[in-house]
C-alpha positions, 0 to 999 in steps of 0.5 A, spaced: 548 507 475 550 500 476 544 494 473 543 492 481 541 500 482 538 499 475 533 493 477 532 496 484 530 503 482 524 499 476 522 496 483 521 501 486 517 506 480 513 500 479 511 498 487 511 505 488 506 507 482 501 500 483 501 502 491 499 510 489 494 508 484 490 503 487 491 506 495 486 512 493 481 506 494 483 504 500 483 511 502 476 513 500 473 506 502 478 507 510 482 499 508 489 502 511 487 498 518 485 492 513 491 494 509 496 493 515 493 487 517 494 484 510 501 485 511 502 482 518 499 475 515 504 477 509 509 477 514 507 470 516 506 467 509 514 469 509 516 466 514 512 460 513 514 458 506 522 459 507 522 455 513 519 450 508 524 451 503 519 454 498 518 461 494 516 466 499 511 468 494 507 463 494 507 463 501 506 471 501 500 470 496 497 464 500 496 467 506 495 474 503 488 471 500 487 467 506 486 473 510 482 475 504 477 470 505 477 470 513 477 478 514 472 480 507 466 476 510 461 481 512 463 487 510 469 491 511 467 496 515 462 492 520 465 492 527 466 484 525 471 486 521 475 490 525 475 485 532 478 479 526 484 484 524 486 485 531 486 478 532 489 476 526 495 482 526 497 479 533 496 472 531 500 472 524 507 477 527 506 471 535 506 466 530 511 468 525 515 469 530 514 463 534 517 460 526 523 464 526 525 461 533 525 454 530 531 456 526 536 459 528 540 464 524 534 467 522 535 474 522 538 477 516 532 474 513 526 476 518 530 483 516 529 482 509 521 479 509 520 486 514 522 491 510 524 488 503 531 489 500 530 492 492 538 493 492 537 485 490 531 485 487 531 481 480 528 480 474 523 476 476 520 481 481 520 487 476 516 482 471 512 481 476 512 487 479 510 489 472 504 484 470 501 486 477 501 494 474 497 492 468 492 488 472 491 494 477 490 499 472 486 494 467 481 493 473 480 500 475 479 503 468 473 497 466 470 497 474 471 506 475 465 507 476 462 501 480 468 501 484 467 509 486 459 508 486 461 502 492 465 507 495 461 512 496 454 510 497 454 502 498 446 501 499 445 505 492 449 500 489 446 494 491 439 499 488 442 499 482 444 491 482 451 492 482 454 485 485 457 490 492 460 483 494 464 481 488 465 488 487 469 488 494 471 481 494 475 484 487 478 489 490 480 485 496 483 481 493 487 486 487 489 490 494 492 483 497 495 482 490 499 489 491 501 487 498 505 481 495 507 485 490 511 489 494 514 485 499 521 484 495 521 492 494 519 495 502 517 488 505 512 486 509 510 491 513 512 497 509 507 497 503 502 501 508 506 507 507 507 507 500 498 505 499 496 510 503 501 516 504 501 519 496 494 517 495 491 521 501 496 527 499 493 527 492 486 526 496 488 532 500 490 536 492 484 534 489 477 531 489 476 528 484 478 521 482 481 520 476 486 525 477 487 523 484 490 516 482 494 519 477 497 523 482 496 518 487 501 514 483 507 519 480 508 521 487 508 513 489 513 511 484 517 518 486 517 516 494 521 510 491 526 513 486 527 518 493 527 512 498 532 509 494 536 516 492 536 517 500 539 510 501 545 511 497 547 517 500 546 516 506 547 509 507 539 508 510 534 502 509 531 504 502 524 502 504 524 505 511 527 511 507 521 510 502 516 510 507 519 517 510 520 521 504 511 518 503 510 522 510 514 527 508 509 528 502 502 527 506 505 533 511 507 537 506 501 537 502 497 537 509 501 544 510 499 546 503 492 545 504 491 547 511 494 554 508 490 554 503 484 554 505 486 559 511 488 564 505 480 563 503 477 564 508 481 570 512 476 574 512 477 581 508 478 587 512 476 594 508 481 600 508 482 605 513 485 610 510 483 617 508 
């Protein structure tokens, strides 16, 4: 294995870990909407920052928690919410594309702020690939329950006292750290797949919480080695190969459960015979 396949499969593992372990909040409190829509303002940040000159995190990253600010207002589930990310999602992939149009021969790059490149992932990205793993584990370890409490039954929350807007604030904002994250591994429009494809599958073999993340991350981190596996046997993109292999796996845990839940409930037929 060569070092550039080396430093693409560490990528992976990490982004695909980090998203199948915090996508199990996303799943549980319905953000893949407002998931998609970090992404599409990510894309923007992308192509803003190198048509500046500048590093296309920086730019990711301000876009990313300034889509944080504006859609995070109100809560996520009002119907608010939902009209700002229709218009922000349209709004930031017109106004990325009016970018590129100023610059010709822009497209081998719009390719890789799209759907990433990890074949040219650097040292850099997997330490800060890294750094975000820990937070994100970190953060859902001390704020478990008030994260899970929050989840299922906000207005109790509130009861108790727990600060609800910090609480959701955070975790925005831990989500938007993630979706930028992920951008040199599947790019800008693909970390939807990996945050919400092993962590639904997981939900769908447990549930209960804390082994639904753990699974939700193996599963993350194995997409990506498969992705990536598949890429170089058959010459495909590797994230867009990443997101198949994280369908695949919601389809067959989705079958499995479906199966299941049938042989439970077949009824039982007494016998016949003599």
């Amino acid at each position: 294995m060569s070092a550039l396949t080396e430093r693409a499969l560490a990528e992976l593992l990490l982004t695909g870990g980090i998203c199948g372990v915090l996508g199990v909040q996303v799943v549980l409190r319905r953000l893949a909407f407002f998931t998609e829509t970090l992404g599409h303002v990510t894309f923007l940040g992308v192509v803003a920052a190198t048509v500046a000159g500048t590093d296309i995190t920086i730019g990711a990253g301000i876009a990313a928690m300034g889509a944080v600010a504006v859609m995070g207002r109100g809560g996520v589930a009002s119907r608010s919410h939902h009209q700002r990310s229709g218009v922000m999602i349209s709004g930031a992939l017109a106004l990325g594309v009016v970018l590129i149009s100023t610059r010709p021969g822009f497209g081998k790059d719009l390719s890789a702020a799209l759907v990433g490149s990890p074949l040219t992932a650097g040292t850099g990205d997997i330490t800060v690939a890294a750094i975000t793993a820990v937070l994100v584990a970190v953060t859902l370890t001390l704020a478990h329950k008030e994260l899970v409490l929050a989840a299922f039954d906000p207005a109790v929350t509130r009861a108790l006292g727990y600060p609800t807007r910090l609480i959701d604030g955070g975790l925005l904002a831990l989500l938007a750290v993630t979706v930028v994250t992920a951008v040199p591994a599947v790019g800008a429009t693909l970390p939807l797949a990996l945050l919400v494809g092993p962590a639904a599958s997981a939900l769908l073999w447990t549930r209960r919480i804390i082994p639904a993340t753990l699974i939700g991350g193996v599963l993350g981190a194995a997409g990506g080695a498969a992705g990536l596996a598949m890429s170089l046997h058959y010459r495909v993109a590797t994230a867009a190969g990443t997101a198949v292999i994280c369908g695949a796996l919601f389809i067959v845990a989705a079958t499995t459960t479906l199966a299941g839940r049938a042989r439970h409930t077949r009824p039982h037929r007494p016998a016949t015979g003599l």
